[in-house]
N, C-alpha and C positions, 0 to 999 in steps of 0.2 A: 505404713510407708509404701509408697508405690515402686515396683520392681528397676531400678535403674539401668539403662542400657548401658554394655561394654563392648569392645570390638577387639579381639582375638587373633594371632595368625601365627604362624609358625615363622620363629626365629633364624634369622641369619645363619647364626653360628650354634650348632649342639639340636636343633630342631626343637628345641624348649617351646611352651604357647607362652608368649607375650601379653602382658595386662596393660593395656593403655590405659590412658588418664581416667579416672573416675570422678563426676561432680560431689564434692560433701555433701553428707544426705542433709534434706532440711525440716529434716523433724528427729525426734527421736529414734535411734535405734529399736526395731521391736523384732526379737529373734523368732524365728519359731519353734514350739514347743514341743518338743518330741519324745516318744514312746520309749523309757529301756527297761532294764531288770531295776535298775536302784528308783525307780518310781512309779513303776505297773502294777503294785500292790492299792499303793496308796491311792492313784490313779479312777481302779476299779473299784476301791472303797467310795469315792467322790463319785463314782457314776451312779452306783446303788443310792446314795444318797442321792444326788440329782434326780432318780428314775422314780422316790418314790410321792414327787411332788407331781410329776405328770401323770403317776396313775390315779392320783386323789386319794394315798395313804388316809386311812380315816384317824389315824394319831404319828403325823409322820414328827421324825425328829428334828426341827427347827435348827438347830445348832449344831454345827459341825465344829471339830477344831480340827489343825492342820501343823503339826509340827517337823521340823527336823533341820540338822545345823546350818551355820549361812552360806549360802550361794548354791542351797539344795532344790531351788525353784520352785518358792512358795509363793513368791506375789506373782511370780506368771501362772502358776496356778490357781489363785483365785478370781485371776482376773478372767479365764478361760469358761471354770466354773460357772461365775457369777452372769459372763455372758449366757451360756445354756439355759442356765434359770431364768435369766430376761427375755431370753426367746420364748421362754413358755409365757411370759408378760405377768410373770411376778418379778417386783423388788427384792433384791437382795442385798442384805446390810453384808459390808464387808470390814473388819480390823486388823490392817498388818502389825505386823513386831507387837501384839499384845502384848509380849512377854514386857516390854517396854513402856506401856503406858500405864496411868495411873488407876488404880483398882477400881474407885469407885466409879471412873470414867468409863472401865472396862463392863461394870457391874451396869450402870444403868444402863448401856448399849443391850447387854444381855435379858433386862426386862423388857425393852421396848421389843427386840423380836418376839420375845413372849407374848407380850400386850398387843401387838397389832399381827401376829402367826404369819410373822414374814421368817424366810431364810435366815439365816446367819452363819457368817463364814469367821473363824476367827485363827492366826496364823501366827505362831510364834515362836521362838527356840528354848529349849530343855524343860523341864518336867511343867505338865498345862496345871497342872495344881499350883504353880507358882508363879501362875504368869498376874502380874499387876503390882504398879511400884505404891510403897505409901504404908498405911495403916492395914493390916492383914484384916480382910474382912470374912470371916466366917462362912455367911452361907455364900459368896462365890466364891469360896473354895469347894465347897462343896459340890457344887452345880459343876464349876469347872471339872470337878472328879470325877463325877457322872459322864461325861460328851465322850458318845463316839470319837475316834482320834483317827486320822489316816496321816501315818510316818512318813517322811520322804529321808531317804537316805543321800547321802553324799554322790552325785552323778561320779559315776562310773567312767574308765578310760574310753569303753565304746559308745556311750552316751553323748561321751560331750567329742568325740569325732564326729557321731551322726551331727551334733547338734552345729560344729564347727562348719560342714560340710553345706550343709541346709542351707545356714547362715549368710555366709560368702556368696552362694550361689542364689540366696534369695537381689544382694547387692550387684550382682552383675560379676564377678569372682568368681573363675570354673577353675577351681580346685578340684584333683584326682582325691578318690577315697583313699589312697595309699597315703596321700600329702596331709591330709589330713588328720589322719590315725597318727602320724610322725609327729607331729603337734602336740596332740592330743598328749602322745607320754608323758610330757613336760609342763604339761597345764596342773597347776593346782584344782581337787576337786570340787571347780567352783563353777558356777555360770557365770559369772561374774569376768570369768579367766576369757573364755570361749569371746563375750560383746567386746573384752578390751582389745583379744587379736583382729577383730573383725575394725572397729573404730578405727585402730591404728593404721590397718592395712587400707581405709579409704585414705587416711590422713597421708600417709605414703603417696598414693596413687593420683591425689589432688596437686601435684606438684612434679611426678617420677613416673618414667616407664620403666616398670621390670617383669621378667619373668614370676610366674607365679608362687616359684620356689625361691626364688628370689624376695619378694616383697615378702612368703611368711618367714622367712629369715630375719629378715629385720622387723619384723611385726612383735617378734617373740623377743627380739635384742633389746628392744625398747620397753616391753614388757616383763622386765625381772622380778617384780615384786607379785608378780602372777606366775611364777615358774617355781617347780618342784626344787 
C-alpha cells in the first residue's frame, strides 16, 4: 500500500500536533515487519535457511516449519520469507494454520516439495508433530518430527511499540515513541492488536480531526477486546 499523505500543525490550544483527515486506505492494511528479541531467533533460523538455497547447499533442507501461538507473526513471516526465495527465482510452496488443515492434504503438499526440490514453508500453532486434522497418518508425523522448526514467541511490549510506531507512521500518523510505547502496555501480545489500533485510528481520522493522543485514545476505546 502506498504511503498516504497527512498534514500536521501545532494546535491552538496545549501545542499538541493535530491529525487531520485521513483517506481509508484502499487496499489492505500491510504493517511492516520488524526486528525484536521475541522473533530474532527464529528470524536468523529463516535466514540460514533462506541462505542455504543461494549458495547451492548440495542437500539443502526443503522444508521449513514455522511455529508459535497466534498473533505471533507467522504469515507476515512467510510471506517475507517466501518473497526472498522468489527473488532468488525459485518457487516457494507455502501452508498457513497447518496445524488446521487436513493431514493427508498437509501430507501430499509435503511430497510435491520433495518431488519437484522446491522450498516449503509450513506455519502452524502447538507441537508440528500434530499439526493435520483427520486420520493420524504415520509417516507424516514422522517427517513432521524430523523439520527444522524456527519458534516465534509472543511479540513483546517493545515489539509491538516499534511495530505500532512504523505502522501509523508508514499511514501518514506521526506518532511520538513515548505515545506509542503507552499503547503498547495495553495491547494484548498480539499483532493482531497493533493493525486493529492502526485500522481504527484511519476509521477515526476519515471522518474527525484530533490530536494525536487524542485519536489513540479513542482507537484503544474502541478496541477493548484487544486490551490487556
Amino acid at each position: 500500500m502506498g504511503r498516504m499523505s497527512a498534514h500536521n500543525h501545532k494546535g491552538e490550544k496545549g501545542g499538541g500536533i493535530v491529525q487531520r483527515h485521513l483517506p481509508l486506505p484502499t487496499a489492505k492494511l500491510v504493517i511492516p515487519y520488524c526486528e525484536g528479541a521475541s522473533n530474532q531467533h527464529a528470524l536468523q533460523i529463516l535466514q540460514g535457511w533462506v541462505r542455504q538455497f543461494d549458495e547451492d547447499a548440495a542437500a539443502p533442507s526443503l522444508v521449513m516449519g514455522v511455529t508459535g501461538p497466534k498473533g505471533s507473526g507467522k504469515t507476515r513471516l512467510l510471506q517475507e520469507t517466501k518473497a526472498q526465495l522468489e527473488a532468488q527465482s525459485r518457487r516457494c510452496l507455502v501452508m498457513d494454520d497447518a496445524h488446521d488443515q487436513d493431514a493427508t492434504t498437509l501430507f501430499n503438499l509435503y511430497n510435491e516439495a520433495i518431488l519437484h526440490e522446491r522450498p516449503l514453508l509450513l506455519a502452524g500453532e502447538g507441537r508440528i508433530e500434530n499439526w493435520g486434522k483427520g486420520e493420524a497418518l504415520p509417516d507424516l508425523i514422522s517427517r513432521l518430527s524430523a523439520l527444522p522448526i524456527a519458534y516465534l514467541e509472543a511479540p513483546d511490549e517493545a515489539l509491538l511499540a516499534k511495530t505500532l510506531f512504523n505502522g501509523l507512521s508508514q499511514v501518514g500518523i506521526h506518532a511520538t515513541a513515548v505515545q506509542t510505547e503507552e499503547v503498547a502496555k495495553h495491547l494484548q501480545r498480539r499483532f493482531g492488536a497493533v493493525e486493529a489500533i492502526i485500522n481504527t485510528s484511519l476509521k477515526i481520522l476519515s471522518t474527525d480531526t484530533l490530536s494525536v493522543k487524542a485519536l489513540l485514545l479513542a482507537s484503544m476505546k474502541e478496541n477493548q477486546d484487544h486490551m490487556l
